[in-house]
C-alpha positions in Angstrom: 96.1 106.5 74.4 99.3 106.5 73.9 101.1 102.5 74.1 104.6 103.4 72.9 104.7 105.8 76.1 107.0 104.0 78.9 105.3 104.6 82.4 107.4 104.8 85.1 106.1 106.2 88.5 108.0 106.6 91.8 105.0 106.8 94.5 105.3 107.6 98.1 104.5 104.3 100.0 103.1 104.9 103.5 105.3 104.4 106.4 104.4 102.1 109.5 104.5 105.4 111.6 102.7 107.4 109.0 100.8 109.9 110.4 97.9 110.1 107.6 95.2 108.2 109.0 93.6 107.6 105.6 96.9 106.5 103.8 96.3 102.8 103.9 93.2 103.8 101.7 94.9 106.2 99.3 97.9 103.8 98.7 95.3 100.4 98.5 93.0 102.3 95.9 96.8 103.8 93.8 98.5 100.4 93.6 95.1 99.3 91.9 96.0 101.6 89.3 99.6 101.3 89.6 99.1 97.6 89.1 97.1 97.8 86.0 98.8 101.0 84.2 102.0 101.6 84.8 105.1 99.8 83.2 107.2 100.0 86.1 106.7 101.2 89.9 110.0 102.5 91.9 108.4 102.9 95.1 109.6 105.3 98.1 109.1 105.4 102.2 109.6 108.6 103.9 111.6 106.8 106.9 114.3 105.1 104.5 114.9 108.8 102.8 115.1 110.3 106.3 117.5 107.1 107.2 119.5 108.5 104.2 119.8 112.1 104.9 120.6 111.4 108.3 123.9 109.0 107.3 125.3 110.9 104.5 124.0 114.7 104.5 125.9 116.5 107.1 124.0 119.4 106.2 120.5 118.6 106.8 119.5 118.9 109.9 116.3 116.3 111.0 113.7 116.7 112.5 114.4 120.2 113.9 111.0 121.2 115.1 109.4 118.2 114.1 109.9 118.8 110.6 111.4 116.3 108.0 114.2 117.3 105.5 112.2 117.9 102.9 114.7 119.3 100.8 117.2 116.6 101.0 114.8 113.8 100.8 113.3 115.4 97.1 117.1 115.6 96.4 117.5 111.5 96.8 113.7 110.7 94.7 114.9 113.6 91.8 118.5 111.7 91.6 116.3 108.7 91.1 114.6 109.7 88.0 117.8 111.8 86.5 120.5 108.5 87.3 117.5 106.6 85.4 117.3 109.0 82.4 121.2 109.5 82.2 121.3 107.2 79.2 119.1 108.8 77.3 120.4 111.6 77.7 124.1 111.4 77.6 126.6 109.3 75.8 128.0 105.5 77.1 128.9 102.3 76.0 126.1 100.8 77.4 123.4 102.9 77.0 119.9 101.9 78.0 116.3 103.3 77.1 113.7 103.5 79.7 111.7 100.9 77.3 114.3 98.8 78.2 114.0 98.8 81.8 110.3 97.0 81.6 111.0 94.8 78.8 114.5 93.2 80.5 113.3 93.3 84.5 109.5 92.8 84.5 109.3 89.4 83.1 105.7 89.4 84.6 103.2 93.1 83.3 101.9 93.3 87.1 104.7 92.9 89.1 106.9 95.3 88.1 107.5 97.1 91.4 111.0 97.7 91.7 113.3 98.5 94.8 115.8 100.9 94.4 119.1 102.2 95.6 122.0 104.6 94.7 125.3 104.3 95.5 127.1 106.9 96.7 123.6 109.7 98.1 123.4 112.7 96.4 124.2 115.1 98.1 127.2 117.4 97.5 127.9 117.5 101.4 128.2 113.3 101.5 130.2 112.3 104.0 133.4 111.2 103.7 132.4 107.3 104.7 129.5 107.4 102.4 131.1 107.6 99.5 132.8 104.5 98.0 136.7 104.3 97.7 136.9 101.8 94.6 134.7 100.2 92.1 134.4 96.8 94.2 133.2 98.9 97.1 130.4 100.3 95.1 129.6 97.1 94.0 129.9 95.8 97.8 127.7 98.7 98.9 124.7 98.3 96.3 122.8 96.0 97.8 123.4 97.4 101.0 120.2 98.3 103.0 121.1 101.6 104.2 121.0 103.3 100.5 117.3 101.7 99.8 114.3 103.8 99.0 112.4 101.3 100.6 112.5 99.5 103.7 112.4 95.6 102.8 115.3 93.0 103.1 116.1 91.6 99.7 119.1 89.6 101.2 117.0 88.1 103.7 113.7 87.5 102.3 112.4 86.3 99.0 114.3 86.0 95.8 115.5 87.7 92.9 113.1 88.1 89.7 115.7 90.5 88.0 118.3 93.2 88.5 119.2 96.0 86.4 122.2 98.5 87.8 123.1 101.7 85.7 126.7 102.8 86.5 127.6 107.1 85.6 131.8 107.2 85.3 134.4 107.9 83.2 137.3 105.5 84.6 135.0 102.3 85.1 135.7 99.6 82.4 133.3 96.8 81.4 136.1 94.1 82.9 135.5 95.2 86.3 131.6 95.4 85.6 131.6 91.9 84.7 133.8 91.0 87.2 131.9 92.1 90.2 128.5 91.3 89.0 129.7 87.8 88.7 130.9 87.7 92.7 127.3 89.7 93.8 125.7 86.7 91.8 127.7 83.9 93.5 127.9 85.2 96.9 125.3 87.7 97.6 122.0 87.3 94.9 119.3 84.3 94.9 117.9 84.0 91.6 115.0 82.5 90.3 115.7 79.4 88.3 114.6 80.4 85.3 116.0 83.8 84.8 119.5 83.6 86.2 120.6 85.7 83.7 118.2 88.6 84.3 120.5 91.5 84.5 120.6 94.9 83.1 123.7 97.0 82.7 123.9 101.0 81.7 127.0 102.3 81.6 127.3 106.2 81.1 130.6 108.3 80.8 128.8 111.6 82.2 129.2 111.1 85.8 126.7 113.0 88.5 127.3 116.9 89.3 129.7 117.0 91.9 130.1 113.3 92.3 133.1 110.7 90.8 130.7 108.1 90.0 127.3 106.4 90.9 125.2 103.6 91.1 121.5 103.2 90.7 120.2 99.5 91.2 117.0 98.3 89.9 115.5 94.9 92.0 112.5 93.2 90.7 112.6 91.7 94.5 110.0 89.2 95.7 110.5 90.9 99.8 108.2 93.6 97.7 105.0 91.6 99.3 106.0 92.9 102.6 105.5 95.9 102.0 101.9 94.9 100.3 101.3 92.3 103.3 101.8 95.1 106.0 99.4 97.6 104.0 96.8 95.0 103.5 96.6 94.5 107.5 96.5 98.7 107.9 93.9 99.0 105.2 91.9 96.4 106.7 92.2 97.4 110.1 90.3 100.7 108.5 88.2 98.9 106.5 86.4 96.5 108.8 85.0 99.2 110.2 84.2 101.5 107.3 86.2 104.4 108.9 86.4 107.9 107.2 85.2 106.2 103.8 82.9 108.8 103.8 85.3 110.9 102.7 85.6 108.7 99.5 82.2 107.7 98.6 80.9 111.3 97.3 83.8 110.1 94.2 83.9 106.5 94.5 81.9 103.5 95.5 82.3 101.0 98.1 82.8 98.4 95.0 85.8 100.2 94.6 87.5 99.9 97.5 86.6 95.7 97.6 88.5 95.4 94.0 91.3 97.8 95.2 92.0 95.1 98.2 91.1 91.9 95.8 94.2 93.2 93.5 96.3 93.9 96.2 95.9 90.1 97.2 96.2 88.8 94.0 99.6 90.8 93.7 100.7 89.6 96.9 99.7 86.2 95.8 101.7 86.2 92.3 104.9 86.8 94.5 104.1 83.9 96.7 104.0 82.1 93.9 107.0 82.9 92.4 108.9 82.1 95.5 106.9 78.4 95.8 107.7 77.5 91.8 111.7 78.9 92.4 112.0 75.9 95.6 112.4 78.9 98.1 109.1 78.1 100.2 109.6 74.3 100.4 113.8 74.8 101.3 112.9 77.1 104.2 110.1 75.0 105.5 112.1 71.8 105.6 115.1 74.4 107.2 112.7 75.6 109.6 112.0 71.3 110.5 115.1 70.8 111.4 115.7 74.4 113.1 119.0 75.3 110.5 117.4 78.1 108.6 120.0 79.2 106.0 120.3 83.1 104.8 121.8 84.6 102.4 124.8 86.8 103.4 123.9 90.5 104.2 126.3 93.1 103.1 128.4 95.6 105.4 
């Protein structure tokens, strides 16, 4: 209805100690139409935001009484979507619109699931170690697991597609952007042949309320399929035994649910394939032969 409209959604992916019995159904039967109508898919886990608040908001207090910092954890998702927006909304050299973001990192219309991060966390009570002393530190820092939405290993497994990184600062010049993309790219980031060059750079002067700068990186990962792999086994563990699909079929039909799980192993599939055509597969088999299996540095 409306195909000039840029959907971006950021969904809550279910954790492997999720308590929702029926999530592997809900998030099978969304990704379906995540997959076919969104432009781009920023995924969440409640345990990396928890992992998050714990490290860097001195305030929040976890778990007391078994509850979860709510709070907090919006805090990090609404940061997200405002760090994404900032471009449009404020003035910089290198401004980007959220058209952009599709048409530079999803060179593929389905897989454009993106894992994010943001470097230094939100949160006006950030701890002292959190938050980065210099431009090369935030640099250093953004492909650091601990400030991931979601919990996958992008310097471990798979390979880059693209990666997009929108900076918020007034002292940071375009020299020392350059600079330090070029060392992430030689020492840290495995890219596909073909688009070695997939990057994406915002650069806005209006830094975050109560922060000096920030970072928010954008990976069009292929270690997304883990995260598909492990809630295809869930689902199916459900599944095989039709359990609580009662509570879907007054709405839906069983149909349904069989193309929900068919798309999610085609997507899976699509990122296989992208690592077999980019020589990552073959490599790490022939690694594994002679038991040297090379990885790719993992940040501090």
């Amino acid at each position: 209805m409306y195909p000039k409209v840029c959907r971006i959604v950021t969904p809550v992916y279910p954790s492997k100690d999720d308590d929702v019995i029926t999530s592997p159904y809900n998030s099978v039967l969304a990704t379906r139409e995540l997959t076919e109508h969104a432009d781009c898919v920023l995924p969440v886990d409640n345990d990396s935001l928890i992992d998050i608040v714990s490290r860097c908001d001195s305030s929040a207090k976890v778990n007391e009484d078994g509850r979860c910092p709510f709070d907090s954890m919006n805090t990090i998702v609404a940061n997200l979507i405002l760090n994404l927006t900032s471009s449009s909304r404020f003035d910089g050299p290198l401004n980007v619109d959220l058209s952009e973001i599709p048409m530079n990192l999803v060179p593929y219309p389905r897989m454009h699931y993106l894992i994010s991060s943001q470097i230094p966390a939100p949160f006006k009570t950030t701890t002292n170690s959190s938050i980065p002393r210099n431009i090369n530190q935030i640099f250093r820092d953004a492909l650091s697991p601990h400030f991931q939405t979601l919990r996958v290993r992008p310097q471990i497994d798979g390979i880059y597609i693209a990666c997009g990184m929108i900076l918020r600062s007034k002292t940071i010049q375009m020299s020392e952007i350059r600079r330090n993309i070029d060392l992430l790219k030689l020492k840290h980031m495995k890219f596909v042949r073909w688009n070695e060059d997939g990057w994406k750079i915002g650069l806005c002067v209006v830094p975050p309320n109560g922060l000096p700068y920030s970072l928010l990186t954008l990976a069009n990962h292929t270690c997304i399929k883990e995260t598909f792999i492990e809630l295809k086994e869930r689902f199916t563990t459900l599944y095989r035994r039709k359990a609580h699909v009662h509570h879907y079929t007054d709405h839906i039909e069983l149909a349904d649910f069989e193309q929900a799980r068919e798309n999610l192993n085609q997507l899976i599939e699509e990122y296989k394939h992208i690592e077999k055509t980019s020589g990552l597969v073959e490599s790490t088999e022939n690694d594994n032969a002679s038991a040297n299996i090379p990885r790719l540095n993992v940040l501090s």
